[in-house]
C-alpha positions in Angstrom: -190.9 -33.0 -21.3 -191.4 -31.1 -18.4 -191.3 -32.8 -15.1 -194.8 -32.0 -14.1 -196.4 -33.5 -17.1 -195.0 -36.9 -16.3 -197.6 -39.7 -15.3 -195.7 -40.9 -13.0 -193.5 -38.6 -10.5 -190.5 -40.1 -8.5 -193.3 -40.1 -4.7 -195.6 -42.2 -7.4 -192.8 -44.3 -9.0 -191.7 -45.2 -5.1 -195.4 -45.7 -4.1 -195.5 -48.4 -6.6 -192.6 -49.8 -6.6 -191.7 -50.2 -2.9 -194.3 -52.6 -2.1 -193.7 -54.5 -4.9 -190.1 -54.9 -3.8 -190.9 -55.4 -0.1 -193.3 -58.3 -1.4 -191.2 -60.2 -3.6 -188.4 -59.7 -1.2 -190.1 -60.9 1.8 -191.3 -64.0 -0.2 -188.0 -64.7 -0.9 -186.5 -64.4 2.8 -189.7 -66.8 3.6 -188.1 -69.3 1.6 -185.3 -69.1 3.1 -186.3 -69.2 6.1 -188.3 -72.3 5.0 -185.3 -73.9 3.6 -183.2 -73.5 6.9 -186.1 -75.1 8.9 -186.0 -78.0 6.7 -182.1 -77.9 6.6 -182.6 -78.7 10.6 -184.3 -82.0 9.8 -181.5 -83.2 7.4 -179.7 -82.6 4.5 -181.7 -85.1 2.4 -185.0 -83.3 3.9 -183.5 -80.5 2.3 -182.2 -81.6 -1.0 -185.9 -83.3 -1.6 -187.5 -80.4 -1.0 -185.1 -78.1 -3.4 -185.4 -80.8 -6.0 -189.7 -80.5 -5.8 -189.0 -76.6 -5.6 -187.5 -76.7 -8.8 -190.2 -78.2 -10.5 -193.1 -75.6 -8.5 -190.8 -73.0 -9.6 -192.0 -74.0 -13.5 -195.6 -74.2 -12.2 -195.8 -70.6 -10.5 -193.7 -69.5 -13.1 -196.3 -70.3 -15.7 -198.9 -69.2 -13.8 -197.1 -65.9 -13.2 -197.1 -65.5 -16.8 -201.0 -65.7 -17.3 -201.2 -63.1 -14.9 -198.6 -61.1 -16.5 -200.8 -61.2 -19.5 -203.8 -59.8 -17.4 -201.4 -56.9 -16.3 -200.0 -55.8 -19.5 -203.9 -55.9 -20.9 -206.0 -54.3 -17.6 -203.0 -51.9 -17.3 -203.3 -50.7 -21.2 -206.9 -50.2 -21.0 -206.6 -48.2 -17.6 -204.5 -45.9 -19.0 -206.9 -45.4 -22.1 -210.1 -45.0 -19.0 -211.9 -47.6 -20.4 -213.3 -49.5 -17.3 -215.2 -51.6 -18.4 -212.7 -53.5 -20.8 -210.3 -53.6 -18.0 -213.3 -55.1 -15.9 -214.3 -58.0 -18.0 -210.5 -58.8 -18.9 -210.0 -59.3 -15.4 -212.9 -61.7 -15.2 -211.2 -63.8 -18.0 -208.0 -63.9 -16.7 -209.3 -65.5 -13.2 -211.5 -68.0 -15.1 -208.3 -68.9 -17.4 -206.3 -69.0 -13.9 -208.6 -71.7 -12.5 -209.1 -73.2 -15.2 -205.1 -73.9 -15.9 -204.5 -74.3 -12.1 -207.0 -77.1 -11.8 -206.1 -78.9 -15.1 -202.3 -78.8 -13.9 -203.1 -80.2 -10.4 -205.1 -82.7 -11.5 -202.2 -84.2 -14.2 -199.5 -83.9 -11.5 -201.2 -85.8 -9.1 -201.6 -88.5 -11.5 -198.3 -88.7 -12.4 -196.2 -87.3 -9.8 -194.0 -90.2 -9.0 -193.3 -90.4 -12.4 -192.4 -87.1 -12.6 -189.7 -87.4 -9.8 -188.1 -89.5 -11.8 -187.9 -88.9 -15.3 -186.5 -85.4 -14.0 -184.1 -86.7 -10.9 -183.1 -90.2 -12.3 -181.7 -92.3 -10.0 -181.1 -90.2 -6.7 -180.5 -91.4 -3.1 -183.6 -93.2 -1.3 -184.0 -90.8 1.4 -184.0 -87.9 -0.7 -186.8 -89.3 -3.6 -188.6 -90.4 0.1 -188.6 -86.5 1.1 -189.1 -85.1 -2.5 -192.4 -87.5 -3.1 -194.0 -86.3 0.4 -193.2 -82.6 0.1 -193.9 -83.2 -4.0 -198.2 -84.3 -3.4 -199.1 -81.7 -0.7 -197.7 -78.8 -2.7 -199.5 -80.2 -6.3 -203.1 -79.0 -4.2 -201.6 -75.7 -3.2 -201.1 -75.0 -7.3 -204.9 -73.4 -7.8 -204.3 -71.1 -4.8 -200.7 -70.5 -6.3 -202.5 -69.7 -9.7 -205.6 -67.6 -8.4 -203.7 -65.4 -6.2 -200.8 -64.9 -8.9 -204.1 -63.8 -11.0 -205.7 -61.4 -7.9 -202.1 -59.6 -7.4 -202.0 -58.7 -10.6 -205.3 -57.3 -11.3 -204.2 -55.2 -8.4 -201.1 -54.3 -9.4 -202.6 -53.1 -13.1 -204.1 -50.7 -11.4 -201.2 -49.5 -9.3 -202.6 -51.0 -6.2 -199.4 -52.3 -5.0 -199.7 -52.2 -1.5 -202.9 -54.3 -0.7 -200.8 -57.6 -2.4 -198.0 -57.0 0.1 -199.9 -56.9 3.0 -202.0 -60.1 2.1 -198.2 -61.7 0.7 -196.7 -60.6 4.4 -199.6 -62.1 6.5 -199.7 -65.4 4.1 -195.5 -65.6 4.4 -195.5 -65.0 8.3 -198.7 -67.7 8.5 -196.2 -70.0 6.9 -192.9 -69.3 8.8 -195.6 -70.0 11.6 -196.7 -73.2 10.7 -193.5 -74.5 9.4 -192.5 -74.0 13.1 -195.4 -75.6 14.7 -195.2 -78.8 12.2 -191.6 -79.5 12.1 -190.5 -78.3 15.8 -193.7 -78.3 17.7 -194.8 -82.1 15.5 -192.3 -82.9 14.6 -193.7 -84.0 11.3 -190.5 -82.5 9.2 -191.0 -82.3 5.2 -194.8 -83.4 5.5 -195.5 -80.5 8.2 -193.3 -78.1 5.8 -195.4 -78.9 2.7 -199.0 -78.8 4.9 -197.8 -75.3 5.9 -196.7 -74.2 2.6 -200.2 -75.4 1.3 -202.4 -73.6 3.5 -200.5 -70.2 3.2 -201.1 -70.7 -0.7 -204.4 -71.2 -0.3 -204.8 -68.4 2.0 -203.5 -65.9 -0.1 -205.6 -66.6 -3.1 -208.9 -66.4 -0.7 -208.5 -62.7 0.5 -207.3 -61.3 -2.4 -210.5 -63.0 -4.5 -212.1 -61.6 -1.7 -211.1 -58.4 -1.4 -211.6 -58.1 -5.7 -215.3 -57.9 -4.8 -214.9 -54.6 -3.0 -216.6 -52.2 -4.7 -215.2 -48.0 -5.5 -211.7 -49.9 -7.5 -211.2 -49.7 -10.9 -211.5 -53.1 -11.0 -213.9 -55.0 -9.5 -215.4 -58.0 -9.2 -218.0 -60.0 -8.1 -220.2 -63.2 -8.5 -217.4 -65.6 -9.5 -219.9 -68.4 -10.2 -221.4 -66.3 -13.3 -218.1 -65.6 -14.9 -218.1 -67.0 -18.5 -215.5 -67.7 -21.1 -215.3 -64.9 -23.4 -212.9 -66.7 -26.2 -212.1 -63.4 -28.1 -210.7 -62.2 -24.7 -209.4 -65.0 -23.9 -207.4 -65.4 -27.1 -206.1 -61.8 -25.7 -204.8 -62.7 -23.1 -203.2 -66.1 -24.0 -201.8 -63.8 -26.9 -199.7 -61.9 -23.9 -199.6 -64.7 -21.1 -198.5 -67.9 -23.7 -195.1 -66.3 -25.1 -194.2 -65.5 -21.4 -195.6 -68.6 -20.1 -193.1 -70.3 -22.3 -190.1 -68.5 -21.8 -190.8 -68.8 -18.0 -191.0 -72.1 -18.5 -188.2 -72.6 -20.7 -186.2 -71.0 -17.8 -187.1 -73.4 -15.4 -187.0 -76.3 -17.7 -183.0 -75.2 -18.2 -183.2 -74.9 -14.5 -184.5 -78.7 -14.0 -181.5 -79.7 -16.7 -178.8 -77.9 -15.2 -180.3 -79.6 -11.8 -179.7 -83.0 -13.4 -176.3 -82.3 -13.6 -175.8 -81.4 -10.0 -178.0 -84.0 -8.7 -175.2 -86.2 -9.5 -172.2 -84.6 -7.5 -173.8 -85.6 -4.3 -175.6 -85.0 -1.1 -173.6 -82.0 -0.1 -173.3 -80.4 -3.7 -177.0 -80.5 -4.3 -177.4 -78.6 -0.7 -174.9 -76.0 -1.3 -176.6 -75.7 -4.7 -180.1 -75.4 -3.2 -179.2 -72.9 -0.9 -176.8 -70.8 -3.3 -180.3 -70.5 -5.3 -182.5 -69.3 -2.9 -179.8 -66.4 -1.7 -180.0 -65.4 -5.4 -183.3 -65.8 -5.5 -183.2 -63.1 -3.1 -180.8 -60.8 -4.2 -182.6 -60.7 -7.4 -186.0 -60.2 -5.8 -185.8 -55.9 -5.9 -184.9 -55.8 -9.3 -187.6 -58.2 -10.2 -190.0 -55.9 -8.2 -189.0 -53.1 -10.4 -189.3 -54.9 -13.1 -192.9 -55.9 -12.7 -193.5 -52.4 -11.9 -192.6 -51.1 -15.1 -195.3 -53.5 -17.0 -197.3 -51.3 -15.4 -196.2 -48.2 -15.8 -195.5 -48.7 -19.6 -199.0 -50.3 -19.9 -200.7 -47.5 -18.9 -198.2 -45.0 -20.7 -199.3 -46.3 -23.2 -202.6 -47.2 -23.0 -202.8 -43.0 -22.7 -200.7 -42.8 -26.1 -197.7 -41.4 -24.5 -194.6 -43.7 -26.1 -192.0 -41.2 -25.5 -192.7 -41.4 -21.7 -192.6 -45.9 -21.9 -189.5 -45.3 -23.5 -188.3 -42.9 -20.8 -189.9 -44.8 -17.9 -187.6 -47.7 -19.2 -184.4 -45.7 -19.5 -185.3 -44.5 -15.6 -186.0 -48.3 -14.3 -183.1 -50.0 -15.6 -181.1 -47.3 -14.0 -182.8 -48.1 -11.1 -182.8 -52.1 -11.3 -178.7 -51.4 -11.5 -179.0 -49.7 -7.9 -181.4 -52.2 -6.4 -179.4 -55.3 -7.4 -175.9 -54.1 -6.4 -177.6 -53.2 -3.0 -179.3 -56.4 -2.5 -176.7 -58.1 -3.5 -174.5 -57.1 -1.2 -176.8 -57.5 1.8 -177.6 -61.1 0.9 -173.7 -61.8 0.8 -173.5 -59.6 3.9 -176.3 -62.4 5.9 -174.8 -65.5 3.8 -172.5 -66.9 6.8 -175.1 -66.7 9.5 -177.7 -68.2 7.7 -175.7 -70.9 6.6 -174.2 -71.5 10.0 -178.3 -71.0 11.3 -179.6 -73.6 8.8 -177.1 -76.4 10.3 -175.3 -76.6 6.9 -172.8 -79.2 6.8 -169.2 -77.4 6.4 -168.6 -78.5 3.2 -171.9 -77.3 2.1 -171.6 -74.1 3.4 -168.0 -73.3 2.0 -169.4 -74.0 -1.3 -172.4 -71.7 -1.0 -170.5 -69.1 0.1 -168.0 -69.3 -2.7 -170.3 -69.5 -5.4 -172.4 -66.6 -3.9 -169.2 -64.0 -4.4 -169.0 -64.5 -7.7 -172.6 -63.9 -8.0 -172.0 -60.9 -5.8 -169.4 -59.5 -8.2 -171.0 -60.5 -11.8 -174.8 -59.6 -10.9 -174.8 -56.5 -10.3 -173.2 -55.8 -13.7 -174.9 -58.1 -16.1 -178.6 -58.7 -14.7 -180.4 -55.1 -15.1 -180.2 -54.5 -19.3 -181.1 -58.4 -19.2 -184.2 -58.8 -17.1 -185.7 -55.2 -16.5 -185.7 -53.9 -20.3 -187.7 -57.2 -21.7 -190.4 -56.0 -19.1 -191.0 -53.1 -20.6 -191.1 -54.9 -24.0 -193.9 -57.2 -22.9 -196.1 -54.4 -21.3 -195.6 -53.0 -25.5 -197.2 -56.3 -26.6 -193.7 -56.8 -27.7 -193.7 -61.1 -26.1 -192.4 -63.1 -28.6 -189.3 -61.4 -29.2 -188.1 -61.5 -24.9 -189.9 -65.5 -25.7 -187.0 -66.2 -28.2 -184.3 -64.5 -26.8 -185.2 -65.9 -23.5 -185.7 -69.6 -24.3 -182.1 -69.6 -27.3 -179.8 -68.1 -24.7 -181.0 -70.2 -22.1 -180.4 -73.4 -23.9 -177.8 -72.7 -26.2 -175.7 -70.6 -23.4 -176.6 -71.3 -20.2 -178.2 -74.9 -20.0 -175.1 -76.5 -22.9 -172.5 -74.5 -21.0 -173.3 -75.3 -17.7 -173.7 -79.1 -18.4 -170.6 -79.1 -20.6 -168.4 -77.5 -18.1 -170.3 -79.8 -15.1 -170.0 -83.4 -16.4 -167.1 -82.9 -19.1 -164.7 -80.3 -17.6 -165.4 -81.3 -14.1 -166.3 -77.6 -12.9 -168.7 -78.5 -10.1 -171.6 -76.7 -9.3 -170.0 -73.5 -10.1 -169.8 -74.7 -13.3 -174.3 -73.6 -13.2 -172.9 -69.9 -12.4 -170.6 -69.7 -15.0 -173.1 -71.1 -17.7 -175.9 -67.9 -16.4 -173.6 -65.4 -16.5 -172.3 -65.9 -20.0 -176.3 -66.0 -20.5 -177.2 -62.4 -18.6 -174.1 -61.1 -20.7 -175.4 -62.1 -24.7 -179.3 -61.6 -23.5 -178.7 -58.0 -22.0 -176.7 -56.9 -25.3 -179.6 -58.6 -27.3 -182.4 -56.4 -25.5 -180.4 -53.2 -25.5 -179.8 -53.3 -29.1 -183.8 -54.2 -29.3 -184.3 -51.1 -27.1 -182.3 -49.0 -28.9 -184.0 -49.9 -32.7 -187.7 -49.0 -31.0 -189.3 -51.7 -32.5 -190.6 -53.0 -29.4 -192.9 -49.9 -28.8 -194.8 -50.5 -32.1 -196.6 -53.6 -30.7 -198.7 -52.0 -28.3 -201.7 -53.9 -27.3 -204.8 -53.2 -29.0 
């Protein structure tokens, strides 16, 4: 292949890609910055709210898989130049969005205290006081999570990267904002964080449906109220969005089980655990962002029939996920002390984070790219089900069993969580190689 008969050159690749990244990594420093606000008004304040994250984490997950459904389908039909299908899938995959969103909301509200506590148990008073407060303000902000999950990704299909970041930078900033104002300036702690966390939600998902209507995009669209189910369509996309919906969620659910576990070691284990999470939360964040690249530039590979370019796209990406963790990674261990020393972390707490976070520092960057970016190009093939039961059997059978087993029977401690996700990046990115390698995964595209 010569260079110039790529679809995608290396200023392109960067064009997408960059924004992406700067997106999902500013969401992430947001929630830290969140998380060290709310670290000011307590440590309980903080373990509530980490506790309720872990369960929104599940919810955006799964709404971030519907979208990722309407990415790998708008994307494929792009790259064939066939408008029109791209058009009316992206009207489905908004009305699915809603319709989710709303049914979700509606079920958590009723019940959410019940929730708390089949997941938590019996935890301390003050922290199921936090967790409850923080738990009903954020179920409302779960359509606007949905909708704009849905609006970002019809964007992104169609390589518009940059647009999402911009609305995702004003939304985080609005947020930061807000949390200030409420907590400092109200001094209304977790309820202010979850009212400021709401409204930025819900902004987010307003602009971009807005700016959807815009006409001169390949995509665009307009009079929401006349949108209509379209079941065949439908059925398409819940073909892509339900296996990755369900491994998403199996990933949190392992998440919420392995939480369990440290919920019992105490106040000051539960904080170093929450704030351990959100660092690797961010030093994951630009490898994610190439990751959800790729769907894109695989779908439209080959939605324009070229397979040997997906396949070398791939080869190029998980190259490049290997140079964005090990540089991420490093710069969140780089920040870790002052930020725990900024969030008012108790010493014990902060110790623990940091320890736990050089281990990640030194096993991340070697495991996570084969595991994580090479699946995304297997979705963006159609190929779902496969990444869905890889996915969900090493994260129960490896990293959820381990984990507990080396938490409450070997006495481990929280790093006993690390231990168990490691030996899970390790089997999952052999598994996917091999997948890779065979070229079976390329024979599902979407029709």
């Amino acid at each position: 292949m010569e260079k110039n008969t790529h679809l995608f050159s290396n200023r392109k690749l960067l064009l997408l890609l960059i924004p992406i990244i700067a997106e999902q990594f500013l969401n992430s420093l947001m929630g830290m910055a969140d998380s060290m606000m709310v670290s000011n008004v307590g440590a309980a304040a903080l373990s509530g709210v980490s506790l309720v994250d872990s369960i929104n984490n599940l919810v955006v997950q799964a709404f971030n898989a519907m979208a990722t459904g309407g990415v790998i389908i708008c994307s494929t039909y792009i790259g064939q130049k066939d408008f029109k299908r791209a058009n009316d899938a992206a009207r489905q995959v908004l009305l699915v969005s809603a319709f989710i969103s709303f049914a979700l909301m509606f079920i958590c509200l009723i019940f959410r205290k019940s929730l708390l506590s089949l997941i938590f148990g019996t935890i301390e008073a003050d922290v199921m006081d936090a967790a409850s407060i923080y738990f009903l303000l954020t179920i409302l902000s779960y359509p606007g999570i949905s909708l704009a999950a849905a609006g970002s990704a019809i964007f992104r299909a169609q390589a518009n990267t940059r647009l999402p970041m911009n609305v995702a930078i004003v939304s985080n900033i609005l947020n930061v904002a807000g949390n200030a104002i409420m907590i400092w300036g109200f001094g209304l702690g977790v309820y202010g964080a979850a009212l400021a966390t709401l409204s930025s939600r819900l902004f987010s998902a307003i602009v971009l449906l807005t700016l959807l209507r815009k006409d001169g995009r390949q995509i665009s669209i307009r009079s929401y109220h006349k949108i209509r189910p379209d079941f065949p369509k439908i059925k398409n996309i819940l073909a892509m969005g339900i296996p990755n919906g369900i491994e998403n969620s199996m990933f949190q659910f392992g998440k919420l089980a392995i939480q369990s576990s440290v919920s019992l070691l105490g106040t000051a284990a539960i904080a170093a655990q929450s704030m351990t999470n959100i660092f690797e939360n961010v030093n994951g964040v630009a490898g994610i962002g190439v990751g959800i690249g790729l769907m894109t530039i695989v779908g439209q590979c080959l939605g324009a029939g070229r397979k040997d370019e997906a396949v070398y796209y791939t080869k190029k990406m998980v190259v490049w996920g290997y140079i964005a963790i090990l540089l991420s990674c490093l710069f969140t261990y780089a920040i870790a002390r002052p930020v725990t020393f900024l969030a008012g972390m108790q010493k014990e707490s902060a110790e623990l984070c940091i320890y736990m976070l050089g281990w990640i520092t030194i096993a991340k960057p070697i495991l996570w790219a084969p595991s994580f970016v090479t699946p995304y190009a297997m979705r963006a093939a159609g190929d779902v089900k496969f990444s869905m039961l890889v996915a969900t059997l090493t994260m129960w059978l490896c990293r959820v069993t381990l984990a507990t087993f080396l938490i409450r029977v070997m006495g481990f401690g929280a790093m006993g969580v690390w231990i168990g996700m490691f030996a899970d990046w390790f089997i999952r990115g052999i598994i996917f190689t091999l997948r890779f390698r065979g070229g079976k995964w390329i024979h599902k595209v979407v029709a």
